[in-house]
C-alpha positions, 0 to 999 in steps of 0.5 A, spaced: 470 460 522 471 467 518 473 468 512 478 473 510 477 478 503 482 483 501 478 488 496 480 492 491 476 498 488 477 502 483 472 507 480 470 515 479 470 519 485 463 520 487 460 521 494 457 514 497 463 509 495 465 506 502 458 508 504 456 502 499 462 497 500 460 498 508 454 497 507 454 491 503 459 488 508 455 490 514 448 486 511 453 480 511 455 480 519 463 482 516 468 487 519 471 493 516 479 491 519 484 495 515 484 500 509 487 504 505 484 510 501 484 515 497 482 519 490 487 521 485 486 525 478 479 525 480 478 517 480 477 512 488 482 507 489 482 502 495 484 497 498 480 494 504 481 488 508 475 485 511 473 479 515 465 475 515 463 469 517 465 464 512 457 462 510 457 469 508 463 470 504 459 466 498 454 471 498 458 477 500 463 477 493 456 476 489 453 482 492 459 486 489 457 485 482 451 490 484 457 495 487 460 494 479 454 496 476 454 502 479 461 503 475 465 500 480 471 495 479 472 491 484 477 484 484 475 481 491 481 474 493 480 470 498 485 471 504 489 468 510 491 472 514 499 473 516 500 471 523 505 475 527 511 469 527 510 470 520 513 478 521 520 480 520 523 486 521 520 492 520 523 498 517 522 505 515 524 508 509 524 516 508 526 519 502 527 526 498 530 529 493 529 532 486 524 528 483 526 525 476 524 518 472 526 511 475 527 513 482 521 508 485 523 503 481 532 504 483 530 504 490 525 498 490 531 494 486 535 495 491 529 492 497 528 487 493 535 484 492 535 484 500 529 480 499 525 486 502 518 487 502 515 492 500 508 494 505 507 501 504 508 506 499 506 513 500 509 518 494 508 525 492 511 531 488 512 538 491 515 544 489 522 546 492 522 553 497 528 556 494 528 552 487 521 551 485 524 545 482 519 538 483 522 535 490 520 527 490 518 525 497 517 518 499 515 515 505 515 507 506 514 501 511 518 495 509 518 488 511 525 484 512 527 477 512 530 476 519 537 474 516 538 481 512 544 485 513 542 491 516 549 494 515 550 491 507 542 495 506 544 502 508 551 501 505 547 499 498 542 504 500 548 510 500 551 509 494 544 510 491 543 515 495 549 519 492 547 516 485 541 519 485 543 525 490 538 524 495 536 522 501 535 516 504 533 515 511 532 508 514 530 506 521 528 500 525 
């Protein structure tokens, strides 16, 4: 039966991080199966999920400690895996609007008081075209329960909209 490990990395950035993670799996019969990746201010940050044989697991997260001495800082949890009756619904959330402190966790507020899931985040700042004030750009995917409100959501979601004077786009 296997076993399902969900690794976080974090590390200076440096050529050769997941060469060494996929090596390591590899030795061990495990499977690469979601990841996301990335470098931010010059440091290596992830997030994988991995399936080996449940004989090898054991060994797996004690090779990681040799990743460690090289400077990385692995937490490595064993998993169950969500099964697709667990899934809800899945939602889309877009925003932009003039970046200032407090807008992730505004919105984030709101998700959570409609029992929401948060699955993905991506963020960034860019600059206006006609202003070159900082533009805040969200992307995310959510996970609701099945009862949620959809109307009650995107009416909350408005009025923050307006607060905030943003856009906010939500789509199933």
């Amino acid at each position: 039966m296997n076993t399902t490990i969900v690794l976080s990395i974090l590390s200076d950035d440096h050529p050769g991080i997941v060469k060494s993670l996929s090596r390591l799996l590899s030795s061990h019969g495990g499977n690469w199966t979601e990841s996301s990746m990335l470098s931010l201010a010059g440091k290596f940050a992830g997030v994988l999920l991995a399936s080996l044989p449940g004989e090898e697991a054991d060994a797996f997260i004690e090779g990681l400690g040799a990743l460690e001495k090289e400077g990385m800082q692995i937490i490595a949890q064993r998993s169950g895996v969500l099964s697709v009756a667990d899934k809800q619904n899945e939602f889309t959330l877009d925003l932009v609007g003039q970046d200032h402190p407090g807008i992730v966790h505004d919105i984030t507020r709101i998700l959570a008081s409609h029992g929401i899931n948060v699955l993905e985040l991506e963020t960034h700042c860019q600059s206006a075209s006609m202003s070159g004030e900082s533009l805040f750009l969200a992307h995310a995917r959510l996970m609701a329960p099945a009862d949620v409100s959809t109307s009650a959501l995107q009416d909350d979601l408005e009025e923050l909209a307006n607060e905030l004077m943003v856009d906010i786009k939500l789509e199933d």
